[in-house]
N, C-alpha and C positions, 0 to 999 in steps of 0.2 A: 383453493386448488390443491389438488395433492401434487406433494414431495418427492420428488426424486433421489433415493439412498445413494452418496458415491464415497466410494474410500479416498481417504486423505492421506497426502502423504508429504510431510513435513518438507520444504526446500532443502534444510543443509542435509539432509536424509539422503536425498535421489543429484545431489550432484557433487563430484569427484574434485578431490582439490588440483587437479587438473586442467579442469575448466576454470577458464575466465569469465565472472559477469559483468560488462561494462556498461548495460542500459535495461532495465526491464519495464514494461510494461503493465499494470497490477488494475484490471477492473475483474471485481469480484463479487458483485452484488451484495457488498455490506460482509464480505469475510478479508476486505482488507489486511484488517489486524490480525486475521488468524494468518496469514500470510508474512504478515512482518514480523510475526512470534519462530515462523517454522526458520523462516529466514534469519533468523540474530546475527548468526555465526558468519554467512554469507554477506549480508549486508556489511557488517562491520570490516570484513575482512578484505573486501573488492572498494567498496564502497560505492555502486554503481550508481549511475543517474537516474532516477525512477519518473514513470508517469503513473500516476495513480487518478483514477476516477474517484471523486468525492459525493454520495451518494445517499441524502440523506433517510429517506425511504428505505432504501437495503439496509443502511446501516442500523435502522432501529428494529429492523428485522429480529436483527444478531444480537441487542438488547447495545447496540455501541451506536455511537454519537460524531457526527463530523470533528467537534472541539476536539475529543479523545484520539481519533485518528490523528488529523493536523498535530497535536501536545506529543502522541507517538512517536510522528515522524521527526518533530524537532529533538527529541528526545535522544532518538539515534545520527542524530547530526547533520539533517538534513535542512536546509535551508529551502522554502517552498515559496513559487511564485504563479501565479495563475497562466493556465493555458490562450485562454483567449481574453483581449481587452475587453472590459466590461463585467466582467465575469466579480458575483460578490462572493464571499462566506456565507451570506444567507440566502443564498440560491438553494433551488430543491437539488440540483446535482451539477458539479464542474469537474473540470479536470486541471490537477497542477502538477508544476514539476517542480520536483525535489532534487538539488543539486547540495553534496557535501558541501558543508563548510571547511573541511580543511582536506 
């Protein structure tokens, strides 16, 4: 299928330290990570509560990997628990939530 070209534009770019984030929502069709990169500054700074879709097909899209997201997210301090019961790590796609650890 063809591509759709769109500009990117980094999170802690486009919001004001004004704003507060206290929950965000992150499905991205496998640019997760390029989201939690634009975001550093933001995340660490708010710490908000994240739901991220885990998507293992998009993510090898982007040449990235569910491990390396989930290793990401724990990375930036985020504690992850599965959205729905039943739900594995070796599902094609789930959704968890990432709550600070501290």
């Amino acid at each position: 299928t063809d591509g759709v070209l769109c500009n990117m534009v980094a999170l802690d770019h486009c919001l004001s330290e004004a704003v507060r984030v206290d929950v965000m929502k992150i499905d991205a069709e496998g640019c997760e990570i390029e989201i939690l990169v634009g975001g550093y500054k933001t995340l660490r700074r708010y710490k908000p509560k994240l739901v991220v879709e885990i998507n293992r097909l998009a993510l090898s899209r982007q040449d990235h990997t569910p491990e390396e997201l989930r290793m990401m997210l724990g990375a930036l301090g985020y504690r992850l628990s599965m959205v729905e019961a039943g739900s594995k790590e070796t599902d094609e796609q789930y959704d968890v939530i990432c709550v600070p650890r501290s």
